[in-house]
N, CA and C atoms of all chains as a GROMACS GRO file, in nm:
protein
  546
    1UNK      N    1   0.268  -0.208  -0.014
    1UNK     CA    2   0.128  -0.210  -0.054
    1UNK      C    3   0.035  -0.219   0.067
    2UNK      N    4   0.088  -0.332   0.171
    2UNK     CA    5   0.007  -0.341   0.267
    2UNK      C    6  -0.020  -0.164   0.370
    3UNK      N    7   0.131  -0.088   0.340
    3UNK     CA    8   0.078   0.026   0.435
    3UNK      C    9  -0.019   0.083   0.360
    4UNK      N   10   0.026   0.084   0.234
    4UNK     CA   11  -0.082   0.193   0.126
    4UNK      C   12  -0.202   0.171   0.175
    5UNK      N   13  -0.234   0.051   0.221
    5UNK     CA   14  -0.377   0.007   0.229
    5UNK      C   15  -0.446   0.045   0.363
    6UNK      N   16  -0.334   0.006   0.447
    6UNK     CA   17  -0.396   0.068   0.597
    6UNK      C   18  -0.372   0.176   0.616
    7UNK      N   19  -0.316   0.286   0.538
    7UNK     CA   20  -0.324   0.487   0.508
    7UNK      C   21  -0.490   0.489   0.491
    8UNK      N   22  -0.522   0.399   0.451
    8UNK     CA   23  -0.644   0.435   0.357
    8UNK      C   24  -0.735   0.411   0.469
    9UNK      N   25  -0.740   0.328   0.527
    9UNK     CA   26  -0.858   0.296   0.617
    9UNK      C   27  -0.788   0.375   0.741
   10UNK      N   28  -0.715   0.436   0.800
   10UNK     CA   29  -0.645   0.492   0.910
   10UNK      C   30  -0.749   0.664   0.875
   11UNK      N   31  -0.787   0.669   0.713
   11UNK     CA   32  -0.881   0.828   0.706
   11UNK      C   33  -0.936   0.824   0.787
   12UNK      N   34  -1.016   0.719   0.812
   12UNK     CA   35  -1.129   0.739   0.922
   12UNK      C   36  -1.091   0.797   1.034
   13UNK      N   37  -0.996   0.814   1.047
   13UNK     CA   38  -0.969   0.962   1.210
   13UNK      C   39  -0.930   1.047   1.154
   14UNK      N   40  -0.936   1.086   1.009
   14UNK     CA   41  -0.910   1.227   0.967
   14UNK      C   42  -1.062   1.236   0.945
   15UNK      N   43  -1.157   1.143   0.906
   15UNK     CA   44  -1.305   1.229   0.905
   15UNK      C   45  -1.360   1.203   1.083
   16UNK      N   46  -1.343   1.188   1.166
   16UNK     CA   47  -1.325   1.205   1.327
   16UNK      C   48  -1.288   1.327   1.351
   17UNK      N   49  -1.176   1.370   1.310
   17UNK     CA   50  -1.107   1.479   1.318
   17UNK      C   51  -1.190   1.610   1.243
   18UNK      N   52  -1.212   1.551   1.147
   18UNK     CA   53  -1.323   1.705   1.100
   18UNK      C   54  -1.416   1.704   1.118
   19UNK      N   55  -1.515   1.626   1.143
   19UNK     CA   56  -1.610   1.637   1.230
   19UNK      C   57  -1.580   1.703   1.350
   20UNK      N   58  -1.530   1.705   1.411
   20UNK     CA   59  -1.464   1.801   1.532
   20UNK      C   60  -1.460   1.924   1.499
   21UNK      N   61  -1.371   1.954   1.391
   21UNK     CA   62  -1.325   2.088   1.320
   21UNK      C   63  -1.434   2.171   1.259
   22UNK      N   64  -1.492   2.080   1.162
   22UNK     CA   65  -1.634   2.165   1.120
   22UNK      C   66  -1.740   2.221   1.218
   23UNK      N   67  -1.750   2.114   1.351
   23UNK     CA   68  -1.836   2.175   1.456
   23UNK      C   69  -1.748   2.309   1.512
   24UNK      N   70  -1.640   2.268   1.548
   24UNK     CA   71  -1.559   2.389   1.580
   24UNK      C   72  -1.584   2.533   1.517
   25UNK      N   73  -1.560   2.510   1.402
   25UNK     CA   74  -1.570   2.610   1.259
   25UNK      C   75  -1.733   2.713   1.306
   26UNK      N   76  -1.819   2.577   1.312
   26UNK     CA   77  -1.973   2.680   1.259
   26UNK      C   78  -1.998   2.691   1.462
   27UNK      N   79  -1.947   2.691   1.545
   27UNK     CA   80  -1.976   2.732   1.676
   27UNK      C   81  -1.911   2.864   1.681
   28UNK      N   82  -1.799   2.849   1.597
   28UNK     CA   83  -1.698   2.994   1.633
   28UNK      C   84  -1.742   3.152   1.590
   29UNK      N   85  -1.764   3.054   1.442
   29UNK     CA   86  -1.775   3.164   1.332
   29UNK      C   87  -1.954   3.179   1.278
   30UNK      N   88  -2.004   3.059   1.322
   30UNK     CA   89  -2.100   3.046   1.189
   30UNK      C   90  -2.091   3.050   1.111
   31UNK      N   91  -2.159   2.966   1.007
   31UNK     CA   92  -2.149   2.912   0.834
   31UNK      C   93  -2.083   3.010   0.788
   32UNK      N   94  -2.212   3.129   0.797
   32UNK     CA   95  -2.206   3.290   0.688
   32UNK      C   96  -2.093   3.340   0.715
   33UNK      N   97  -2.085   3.338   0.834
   33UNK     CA   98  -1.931   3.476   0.853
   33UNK      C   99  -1.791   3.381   0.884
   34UNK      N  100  -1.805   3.234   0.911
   34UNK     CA  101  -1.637   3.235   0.915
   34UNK      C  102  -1.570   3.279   0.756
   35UNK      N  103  -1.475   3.357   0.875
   35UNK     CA  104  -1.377   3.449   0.758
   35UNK      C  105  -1.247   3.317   0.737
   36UNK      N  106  -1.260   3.219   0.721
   36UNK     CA  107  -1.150   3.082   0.686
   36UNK      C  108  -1.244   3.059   0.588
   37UNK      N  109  -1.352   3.087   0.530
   37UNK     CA  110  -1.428   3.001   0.409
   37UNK      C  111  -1.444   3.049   0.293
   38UNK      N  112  -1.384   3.004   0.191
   38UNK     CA  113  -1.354   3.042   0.028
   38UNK      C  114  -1.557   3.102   0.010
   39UNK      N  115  -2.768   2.119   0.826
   39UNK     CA  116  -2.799   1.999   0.918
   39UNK      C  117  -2.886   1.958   0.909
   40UNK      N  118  -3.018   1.997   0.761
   40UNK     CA  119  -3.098   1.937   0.703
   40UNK      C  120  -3.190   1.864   0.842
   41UNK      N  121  -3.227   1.973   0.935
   41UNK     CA  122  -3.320   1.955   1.070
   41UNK      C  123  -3.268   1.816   1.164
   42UNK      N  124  -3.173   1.756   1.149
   42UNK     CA  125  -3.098   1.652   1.218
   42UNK      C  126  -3.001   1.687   1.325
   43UNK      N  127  -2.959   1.653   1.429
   43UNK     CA  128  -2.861   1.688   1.538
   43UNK      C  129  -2.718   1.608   1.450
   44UNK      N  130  -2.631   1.737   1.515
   44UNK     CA  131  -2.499   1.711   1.462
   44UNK      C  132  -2.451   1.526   1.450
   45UNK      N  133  -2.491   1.459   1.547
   45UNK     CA  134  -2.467   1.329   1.556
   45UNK      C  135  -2.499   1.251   1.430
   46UNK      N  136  -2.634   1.230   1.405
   46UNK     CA  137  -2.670   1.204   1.326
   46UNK      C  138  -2.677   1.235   1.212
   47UNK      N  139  -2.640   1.390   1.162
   47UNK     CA  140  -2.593   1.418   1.018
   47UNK      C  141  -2.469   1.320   0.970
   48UNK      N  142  -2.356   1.333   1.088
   48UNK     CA  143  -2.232   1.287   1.026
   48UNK      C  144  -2.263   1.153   1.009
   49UNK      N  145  -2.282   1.035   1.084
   49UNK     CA  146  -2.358   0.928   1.069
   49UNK      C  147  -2.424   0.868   0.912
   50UNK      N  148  -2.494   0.978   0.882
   50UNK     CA  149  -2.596   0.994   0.745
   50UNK      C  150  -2.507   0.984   0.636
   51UNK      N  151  -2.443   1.118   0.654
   51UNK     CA  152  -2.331   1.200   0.557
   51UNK      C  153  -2.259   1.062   0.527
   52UNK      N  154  -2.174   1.022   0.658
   52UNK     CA  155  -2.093   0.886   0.596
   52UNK      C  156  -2.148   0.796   0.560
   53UNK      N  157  -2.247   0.742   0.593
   53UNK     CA  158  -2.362   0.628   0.532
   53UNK      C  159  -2.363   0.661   0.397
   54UNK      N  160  -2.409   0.824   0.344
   54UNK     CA  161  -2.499   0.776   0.200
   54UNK      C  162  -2.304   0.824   0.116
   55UNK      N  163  -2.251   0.846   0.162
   55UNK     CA  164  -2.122   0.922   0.079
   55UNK      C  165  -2.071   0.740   0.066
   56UNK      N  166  -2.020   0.693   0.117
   56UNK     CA  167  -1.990   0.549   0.169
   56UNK      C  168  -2.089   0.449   0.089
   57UNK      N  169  -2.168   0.495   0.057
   57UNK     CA  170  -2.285   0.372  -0.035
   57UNK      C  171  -2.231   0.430  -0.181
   58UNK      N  172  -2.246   0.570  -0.203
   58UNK     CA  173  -2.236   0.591  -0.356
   58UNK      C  174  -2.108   0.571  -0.390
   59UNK      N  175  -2.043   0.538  -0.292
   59UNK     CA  176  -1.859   0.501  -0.343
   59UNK      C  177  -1.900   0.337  -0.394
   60UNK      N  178  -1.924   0.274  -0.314
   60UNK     CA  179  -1.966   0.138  -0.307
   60UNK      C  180  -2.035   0.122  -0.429
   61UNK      N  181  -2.119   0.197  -0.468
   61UNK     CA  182  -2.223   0.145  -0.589
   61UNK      C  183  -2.119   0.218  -0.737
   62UNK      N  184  -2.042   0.260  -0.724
   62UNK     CA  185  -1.952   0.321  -0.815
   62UNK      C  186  -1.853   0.235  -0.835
   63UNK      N  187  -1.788   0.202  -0.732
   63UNK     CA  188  -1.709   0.049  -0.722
   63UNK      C  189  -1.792  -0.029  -0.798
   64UNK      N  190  -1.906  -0.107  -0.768
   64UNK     CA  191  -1.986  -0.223  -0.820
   64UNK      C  192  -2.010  -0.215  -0.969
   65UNK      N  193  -2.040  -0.103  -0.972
   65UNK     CA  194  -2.049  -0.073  -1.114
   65UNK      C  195  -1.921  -0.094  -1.208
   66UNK      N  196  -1.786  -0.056  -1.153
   66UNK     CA  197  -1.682  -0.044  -1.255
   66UNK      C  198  -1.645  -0.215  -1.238
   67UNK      N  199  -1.668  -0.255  -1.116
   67UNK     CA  200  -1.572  -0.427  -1.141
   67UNK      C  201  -1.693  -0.496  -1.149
   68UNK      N  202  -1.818  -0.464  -1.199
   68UNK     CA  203  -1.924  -0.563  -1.288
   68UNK      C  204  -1.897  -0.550  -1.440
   69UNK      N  205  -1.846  -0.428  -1.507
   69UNK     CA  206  -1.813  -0.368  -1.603
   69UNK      C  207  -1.708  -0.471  -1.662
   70UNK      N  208  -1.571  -0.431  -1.572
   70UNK     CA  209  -1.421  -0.474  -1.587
   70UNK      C  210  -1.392  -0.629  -1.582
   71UNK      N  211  -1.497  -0.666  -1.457
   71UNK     CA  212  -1.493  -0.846  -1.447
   71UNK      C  213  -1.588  -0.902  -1.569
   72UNK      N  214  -1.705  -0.810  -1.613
   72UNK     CA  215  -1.797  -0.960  -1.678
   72UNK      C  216  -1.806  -0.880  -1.785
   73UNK      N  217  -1.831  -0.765  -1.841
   73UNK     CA  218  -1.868  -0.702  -1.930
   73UNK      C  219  -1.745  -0.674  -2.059
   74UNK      N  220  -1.629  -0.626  -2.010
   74UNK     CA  221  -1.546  -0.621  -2.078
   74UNK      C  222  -1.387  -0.693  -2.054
   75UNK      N  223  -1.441  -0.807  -1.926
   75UNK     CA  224  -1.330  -0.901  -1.918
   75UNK      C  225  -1.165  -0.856  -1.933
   76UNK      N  226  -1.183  -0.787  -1.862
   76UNK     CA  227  -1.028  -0.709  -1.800
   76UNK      C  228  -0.939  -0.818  -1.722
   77UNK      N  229  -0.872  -0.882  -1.744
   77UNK     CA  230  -0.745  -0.970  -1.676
   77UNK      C  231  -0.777  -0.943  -1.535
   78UNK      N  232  -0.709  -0.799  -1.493
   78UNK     CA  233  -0.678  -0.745  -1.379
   78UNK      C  234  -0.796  -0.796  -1.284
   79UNK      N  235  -0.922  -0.711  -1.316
   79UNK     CA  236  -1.068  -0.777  -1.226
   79UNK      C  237  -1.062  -0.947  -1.201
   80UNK      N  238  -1.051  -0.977  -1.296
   80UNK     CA  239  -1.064  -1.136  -1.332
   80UNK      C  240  -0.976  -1.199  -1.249
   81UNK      N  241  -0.901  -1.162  -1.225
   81UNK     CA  242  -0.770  -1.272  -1.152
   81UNK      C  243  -0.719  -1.220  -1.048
   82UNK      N  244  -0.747  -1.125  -1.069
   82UNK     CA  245  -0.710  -1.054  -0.892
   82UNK      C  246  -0.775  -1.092  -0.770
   83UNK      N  247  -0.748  -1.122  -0.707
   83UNK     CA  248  -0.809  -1.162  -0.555
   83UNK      C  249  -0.964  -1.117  -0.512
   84UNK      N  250  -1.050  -1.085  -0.529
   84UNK     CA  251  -1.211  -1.014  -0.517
   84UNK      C  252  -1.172  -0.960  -0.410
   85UNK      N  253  -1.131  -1.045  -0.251
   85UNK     CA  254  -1.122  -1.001  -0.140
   85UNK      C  255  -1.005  -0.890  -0.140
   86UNK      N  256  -0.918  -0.913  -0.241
   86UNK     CA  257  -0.797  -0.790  -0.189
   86UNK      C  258  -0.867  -0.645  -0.287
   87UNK      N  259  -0.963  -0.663  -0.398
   87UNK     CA  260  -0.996  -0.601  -0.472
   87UNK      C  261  -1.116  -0.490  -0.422
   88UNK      N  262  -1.202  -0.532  -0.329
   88UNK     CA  263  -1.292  -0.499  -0.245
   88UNK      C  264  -1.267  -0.430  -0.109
   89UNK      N  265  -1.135  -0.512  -0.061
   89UNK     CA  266  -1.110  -0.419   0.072
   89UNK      C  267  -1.010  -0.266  -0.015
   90UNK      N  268  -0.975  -0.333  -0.093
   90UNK     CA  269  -0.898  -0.148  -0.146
   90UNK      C  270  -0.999  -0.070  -0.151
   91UNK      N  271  -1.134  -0.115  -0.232
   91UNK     CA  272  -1.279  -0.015  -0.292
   91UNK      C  273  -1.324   0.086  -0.166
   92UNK      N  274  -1.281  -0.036  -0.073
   92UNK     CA  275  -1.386   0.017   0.046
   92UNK      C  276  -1.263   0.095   0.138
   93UNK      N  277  -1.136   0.065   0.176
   93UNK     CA  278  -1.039   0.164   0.189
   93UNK      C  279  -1.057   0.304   0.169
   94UNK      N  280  -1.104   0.286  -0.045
   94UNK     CA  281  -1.062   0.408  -0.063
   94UNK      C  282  -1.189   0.501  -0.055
   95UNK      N  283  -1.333   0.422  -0.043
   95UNK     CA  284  -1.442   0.500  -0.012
   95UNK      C  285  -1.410   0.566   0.110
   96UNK      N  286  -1.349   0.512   0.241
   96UNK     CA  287  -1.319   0.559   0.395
   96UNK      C  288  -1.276   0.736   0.333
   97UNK      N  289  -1.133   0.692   0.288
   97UNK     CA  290  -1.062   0.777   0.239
   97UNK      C  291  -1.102   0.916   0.184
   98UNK      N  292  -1.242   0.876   0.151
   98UNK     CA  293  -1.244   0.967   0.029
   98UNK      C  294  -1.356   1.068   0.070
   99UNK      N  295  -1.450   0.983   0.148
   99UNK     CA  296  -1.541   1.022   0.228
   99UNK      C  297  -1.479   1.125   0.322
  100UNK      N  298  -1.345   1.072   0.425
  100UNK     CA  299  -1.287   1.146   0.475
  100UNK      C  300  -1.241   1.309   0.454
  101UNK      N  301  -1.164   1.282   0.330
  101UNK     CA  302  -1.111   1.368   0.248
  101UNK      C  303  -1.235   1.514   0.219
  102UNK      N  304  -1.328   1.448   0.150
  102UNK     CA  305  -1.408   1.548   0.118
  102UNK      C  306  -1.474   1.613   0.240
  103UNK      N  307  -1.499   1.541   0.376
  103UNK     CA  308  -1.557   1.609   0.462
  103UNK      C  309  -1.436   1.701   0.552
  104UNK      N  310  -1.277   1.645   0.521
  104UNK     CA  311  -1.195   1.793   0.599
  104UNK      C  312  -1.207   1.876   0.493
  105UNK      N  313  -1.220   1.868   0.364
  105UNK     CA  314  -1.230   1.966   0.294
  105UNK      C  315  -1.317   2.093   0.272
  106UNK      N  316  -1.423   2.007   0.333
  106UNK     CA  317  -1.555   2.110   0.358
  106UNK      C  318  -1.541   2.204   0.464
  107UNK      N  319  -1.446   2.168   0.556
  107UNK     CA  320  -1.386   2.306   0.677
  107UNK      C  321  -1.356   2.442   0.609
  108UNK      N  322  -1.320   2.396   0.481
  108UNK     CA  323  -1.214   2.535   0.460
  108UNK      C  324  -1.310   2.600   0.350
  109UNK      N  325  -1.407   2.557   0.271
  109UNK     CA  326  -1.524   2.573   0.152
  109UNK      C  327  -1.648   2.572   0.223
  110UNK      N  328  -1.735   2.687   0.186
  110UNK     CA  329  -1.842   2.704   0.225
  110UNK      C  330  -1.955   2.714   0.129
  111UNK      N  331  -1.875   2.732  -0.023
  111UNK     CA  332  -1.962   2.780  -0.149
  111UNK      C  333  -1.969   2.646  -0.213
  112UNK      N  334  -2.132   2.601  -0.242
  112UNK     CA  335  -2.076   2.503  -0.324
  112UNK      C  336  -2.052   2.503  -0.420
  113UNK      N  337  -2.038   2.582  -0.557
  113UNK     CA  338  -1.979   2.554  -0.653
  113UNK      C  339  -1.854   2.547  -0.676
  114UNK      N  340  -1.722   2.690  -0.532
  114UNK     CA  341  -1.611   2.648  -0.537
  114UNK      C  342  -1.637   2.464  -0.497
  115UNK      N  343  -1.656   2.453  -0.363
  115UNK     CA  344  -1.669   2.283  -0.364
  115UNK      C  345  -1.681   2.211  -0.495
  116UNK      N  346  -1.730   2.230  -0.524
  116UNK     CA  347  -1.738   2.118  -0.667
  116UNK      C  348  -1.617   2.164  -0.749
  117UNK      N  349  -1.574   2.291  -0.748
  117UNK     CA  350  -1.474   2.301  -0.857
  117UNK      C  351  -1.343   2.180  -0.838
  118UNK      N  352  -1.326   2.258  -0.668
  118UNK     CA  353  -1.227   2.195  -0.596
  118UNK      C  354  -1.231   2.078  -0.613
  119UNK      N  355  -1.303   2.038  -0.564
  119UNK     CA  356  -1.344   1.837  -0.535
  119UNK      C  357  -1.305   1.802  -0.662
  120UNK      N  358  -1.347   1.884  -0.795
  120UNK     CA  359  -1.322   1.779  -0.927
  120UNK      C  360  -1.144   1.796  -0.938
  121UNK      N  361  -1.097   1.939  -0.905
  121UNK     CA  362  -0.973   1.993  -0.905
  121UNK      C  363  -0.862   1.819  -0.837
  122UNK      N  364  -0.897   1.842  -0.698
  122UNK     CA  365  -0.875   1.694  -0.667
  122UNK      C  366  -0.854   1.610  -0.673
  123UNK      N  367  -0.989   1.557  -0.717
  123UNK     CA  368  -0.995   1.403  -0.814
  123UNK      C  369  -0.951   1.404  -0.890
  124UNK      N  370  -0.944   1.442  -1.012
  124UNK     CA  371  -0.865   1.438  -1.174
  124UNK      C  372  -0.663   1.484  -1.137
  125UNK      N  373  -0.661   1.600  -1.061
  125UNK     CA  374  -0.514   1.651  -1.087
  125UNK      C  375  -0.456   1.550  -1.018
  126UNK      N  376  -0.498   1.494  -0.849
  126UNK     CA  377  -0.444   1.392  -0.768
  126UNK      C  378  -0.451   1.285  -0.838
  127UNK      N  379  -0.535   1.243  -0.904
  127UNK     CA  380  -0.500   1.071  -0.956
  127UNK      C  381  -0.362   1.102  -1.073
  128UNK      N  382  -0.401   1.188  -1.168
  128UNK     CA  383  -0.283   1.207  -1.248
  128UNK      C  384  -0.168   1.241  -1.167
  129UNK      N  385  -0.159   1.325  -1.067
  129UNK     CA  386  -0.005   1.319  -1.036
  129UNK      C  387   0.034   1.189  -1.009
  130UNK      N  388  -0.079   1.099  -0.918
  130UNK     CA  389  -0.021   0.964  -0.812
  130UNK      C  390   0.032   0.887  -0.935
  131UNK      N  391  -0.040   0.871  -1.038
  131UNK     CA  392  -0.017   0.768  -1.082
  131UNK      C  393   0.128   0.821  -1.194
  132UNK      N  394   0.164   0.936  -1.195
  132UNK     CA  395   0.252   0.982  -1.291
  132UNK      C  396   0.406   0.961  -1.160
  133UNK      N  397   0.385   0.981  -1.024
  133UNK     CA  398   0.486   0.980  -0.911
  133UNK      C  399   0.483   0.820  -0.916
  134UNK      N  400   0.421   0.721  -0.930
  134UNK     CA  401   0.392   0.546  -0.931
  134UNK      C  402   0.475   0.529  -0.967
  135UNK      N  403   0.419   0.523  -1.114
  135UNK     CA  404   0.503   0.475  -1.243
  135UNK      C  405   0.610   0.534  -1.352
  136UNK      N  406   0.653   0.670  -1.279
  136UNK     CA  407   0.728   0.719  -1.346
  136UNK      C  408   0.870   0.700  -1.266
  137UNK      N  409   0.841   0.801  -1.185
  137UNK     CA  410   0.930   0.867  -1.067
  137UNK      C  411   0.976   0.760  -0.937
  138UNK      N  412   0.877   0.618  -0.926
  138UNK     CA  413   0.889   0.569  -0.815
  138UNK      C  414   0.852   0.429  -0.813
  139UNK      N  415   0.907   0.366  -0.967
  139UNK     CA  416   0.866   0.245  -1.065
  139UNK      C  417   0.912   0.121  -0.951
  140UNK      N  418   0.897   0.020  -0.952
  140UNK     CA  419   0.912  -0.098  -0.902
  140UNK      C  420   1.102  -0.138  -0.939
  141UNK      N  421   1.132  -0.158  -0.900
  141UNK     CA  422   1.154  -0.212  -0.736
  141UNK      C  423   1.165  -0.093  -0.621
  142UNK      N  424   1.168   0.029  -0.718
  142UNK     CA  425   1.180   0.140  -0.622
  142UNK      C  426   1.049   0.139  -0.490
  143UNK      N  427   1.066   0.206  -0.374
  143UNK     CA  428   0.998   0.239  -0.268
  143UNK      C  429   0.940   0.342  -0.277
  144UNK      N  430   0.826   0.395  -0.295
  144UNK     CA  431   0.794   0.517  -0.247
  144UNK      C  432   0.778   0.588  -0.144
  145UNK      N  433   0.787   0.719  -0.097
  145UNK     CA  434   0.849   0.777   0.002
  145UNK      C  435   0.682   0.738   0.117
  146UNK      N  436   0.718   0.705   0.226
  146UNK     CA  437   0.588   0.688   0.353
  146UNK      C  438   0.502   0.810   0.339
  147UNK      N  439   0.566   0.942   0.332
  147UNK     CA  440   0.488   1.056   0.329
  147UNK      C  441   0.346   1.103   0.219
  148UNK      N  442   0.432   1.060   0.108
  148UNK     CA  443   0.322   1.087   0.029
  148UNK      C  444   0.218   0.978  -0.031
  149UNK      N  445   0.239   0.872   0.055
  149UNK     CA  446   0.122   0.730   0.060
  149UNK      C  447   0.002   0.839   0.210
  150UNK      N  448   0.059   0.913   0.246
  150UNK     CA  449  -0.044   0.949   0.329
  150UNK      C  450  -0.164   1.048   0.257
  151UNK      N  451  -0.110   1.081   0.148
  151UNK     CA  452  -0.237   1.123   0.100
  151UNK      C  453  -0.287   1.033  -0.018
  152UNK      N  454  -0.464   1.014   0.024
  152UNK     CA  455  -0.520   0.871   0.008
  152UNK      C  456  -0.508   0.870  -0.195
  153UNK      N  457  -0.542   0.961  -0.293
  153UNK     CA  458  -0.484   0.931  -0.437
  153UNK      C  459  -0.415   0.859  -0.459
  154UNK      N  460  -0.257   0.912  -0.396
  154UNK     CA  461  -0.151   0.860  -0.408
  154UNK      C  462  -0.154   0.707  -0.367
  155UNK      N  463  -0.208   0.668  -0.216
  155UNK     CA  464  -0.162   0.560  -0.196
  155UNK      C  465  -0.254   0.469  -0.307
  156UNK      N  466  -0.366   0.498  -0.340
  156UNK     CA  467  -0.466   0.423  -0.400
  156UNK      C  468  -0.362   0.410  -0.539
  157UNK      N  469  -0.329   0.460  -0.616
  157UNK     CA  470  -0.261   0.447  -0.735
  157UNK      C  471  -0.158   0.408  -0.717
  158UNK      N  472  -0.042   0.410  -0.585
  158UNK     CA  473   0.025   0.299  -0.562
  158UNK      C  474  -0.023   0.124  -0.553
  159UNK      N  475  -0.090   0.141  -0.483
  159UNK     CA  476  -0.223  -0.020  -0.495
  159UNK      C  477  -0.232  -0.066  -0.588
  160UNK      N  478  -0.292   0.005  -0.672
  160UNK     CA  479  -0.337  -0.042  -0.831
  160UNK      C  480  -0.205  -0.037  -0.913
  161UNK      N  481  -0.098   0.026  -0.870
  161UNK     CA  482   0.025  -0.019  -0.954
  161UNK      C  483   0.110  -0.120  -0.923
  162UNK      N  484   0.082  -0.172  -0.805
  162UNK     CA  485   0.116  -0.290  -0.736
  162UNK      C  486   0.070  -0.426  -0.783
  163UNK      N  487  -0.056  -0.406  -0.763
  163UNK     CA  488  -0.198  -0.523  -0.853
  163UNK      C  489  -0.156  -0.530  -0.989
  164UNK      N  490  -0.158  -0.382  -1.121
  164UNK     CA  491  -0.135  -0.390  -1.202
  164UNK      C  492   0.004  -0.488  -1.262
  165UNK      N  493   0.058  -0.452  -1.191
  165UNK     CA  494   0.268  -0.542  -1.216
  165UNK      C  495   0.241  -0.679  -1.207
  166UNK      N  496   0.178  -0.745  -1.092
  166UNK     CA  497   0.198  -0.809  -1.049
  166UNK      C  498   0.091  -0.889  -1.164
  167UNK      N  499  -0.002  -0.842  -1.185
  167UNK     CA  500  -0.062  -0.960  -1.301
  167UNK      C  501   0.043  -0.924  -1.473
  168UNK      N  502   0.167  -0.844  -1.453
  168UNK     CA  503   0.198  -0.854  -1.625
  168UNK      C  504   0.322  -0.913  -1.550
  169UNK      N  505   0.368  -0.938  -1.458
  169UNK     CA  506   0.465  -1.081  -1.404
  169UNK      C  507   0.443  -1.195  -1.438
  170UNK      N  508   0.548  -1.305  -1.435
  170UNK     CA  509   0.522  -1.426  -1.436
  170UNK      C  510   0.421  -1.498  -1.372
  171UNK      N  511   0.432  -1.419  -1.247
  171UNK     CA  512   0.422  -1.466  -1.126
  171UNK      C  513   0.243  -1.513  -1.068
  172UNK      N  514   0.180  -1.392  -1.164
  172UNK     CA  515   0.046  -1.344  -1.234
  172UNK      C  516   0.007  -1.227  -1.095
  173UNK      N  517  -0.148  -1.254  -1.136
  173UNK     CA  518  -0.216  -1.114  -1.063
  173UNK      C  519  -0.242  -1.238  -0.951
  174UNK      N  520  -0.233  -1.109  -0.786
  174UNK     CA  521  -0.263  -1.161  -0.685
  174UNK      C  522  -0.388  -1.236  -0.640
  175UNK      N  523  -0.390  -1.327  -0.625
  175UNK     CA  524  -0.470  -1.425  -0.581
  175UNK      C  525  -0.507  -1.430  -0.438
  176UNK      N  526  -0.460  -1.437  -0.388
  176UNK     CA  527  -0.542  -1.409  -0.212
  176UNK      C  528  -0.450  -1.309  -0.198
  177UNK      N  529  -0.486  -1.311   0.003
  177UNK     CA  530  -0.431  -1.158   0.039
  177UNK      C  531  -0.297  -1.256   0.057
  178UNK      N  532  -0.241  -1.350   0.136
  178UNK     CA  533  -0.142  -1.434   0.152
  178UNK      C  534  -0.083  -1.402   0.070
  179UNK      N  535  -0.069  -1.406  -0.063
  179UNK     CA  536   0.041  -1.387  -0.168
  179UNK      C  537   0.064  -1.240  -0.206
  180UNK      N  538  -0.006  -1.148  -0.109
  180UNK     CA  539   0.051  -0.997  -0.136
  180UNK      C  540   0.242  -0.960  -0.118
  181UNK      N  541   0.271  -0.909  -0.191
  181UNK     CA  542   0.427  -0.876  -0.120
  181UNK      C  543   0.429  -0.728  -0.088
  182UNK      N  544   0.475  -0.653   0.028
  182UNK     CA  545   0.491  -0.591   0.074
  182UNK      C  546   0.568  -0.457  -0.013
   0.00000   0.00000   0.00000
């Protein structure tokens, strides 16, 4: 239980991590044209 | 970026995403503790009950913002996001308590995605108040 719990608060470097990625994303591609976006 | 520098959107973004988890939380264990007097709220630890809420706001907040890498439309977004929420809690809690019942362990891997571990939590909390033993009372009396 106790890991379950610290998985959970450990997200916070997966939203670190996309914050990174999304800047990545709209520098590369921009919003309109990255061709990775549904 | 709603005229804000990248810094400060994400900042925002997690601020107000992170409050409406919080006020969604408040709402269900004002409900569960005083309104319709649920055992579980009632006797469960507040402090172990609150750091999960806020865990799973991190989590979730998280979640939805890698998700937004790969979605650019928002209505797919919303499809998705609800896709998510509803199919992930039903699997976690169907892999919990079906497939991965107490005394069993569940596998490390799939506590990494945050549903799952959250419905492991609450099936943990849940047992433990229809035990003798009752529902957890501080964090000290958690078992592993």
């Amino acid at each position: 239980m106790i890991e379950a719990l610290a998985i959970l608060y450990l997200w916070f470097l997966v939203y670190l991590l996309s914050i990174w990625l999304n800047q990545m994303v709209q520098q590369q591609y921009g919003v309109a044209k990255n061709p990775y976006l549904v | 970026m709603n005229g804000l520098d990248s810094k400060h959107y994400w900042i925002n973004y997690f601020i107000v995403s992170f409050l409406l988890c919080m006020l969604t939380s408040l709402n269900m264990y004002i409900f569960g503790a005083y309104i319709i007097d649920i055992t579980f709220f009632q006797q469960t630890s507040f402090m172990l009950i609150w750091l999960t809420f806020i865990g799973w706001a991190i989590a979730q907040v998280a979640l939805t913002s890698f998700v937004q890498i790969f979605i650019s439309n928002s209505k797919t977004a919303t499809i998705v996001g609800y896709l998510l929420s509803i199919f992930s809690t039903i699997i976690g809690e169907v892999i919990s308590t079906i497939i991965f019942p107490l005394p069993m362990r569940m596998p490390f891997g799939l506590l990494l995605y945050p549903p799952f571990a959250l419905c492991r939590i609450i099936y943990y909390m849940g047992w433990s108040c229809s035990e003798t033993t009752g529902c957890y009372r501080s964090l000290e009396g958690m078992r592993p």
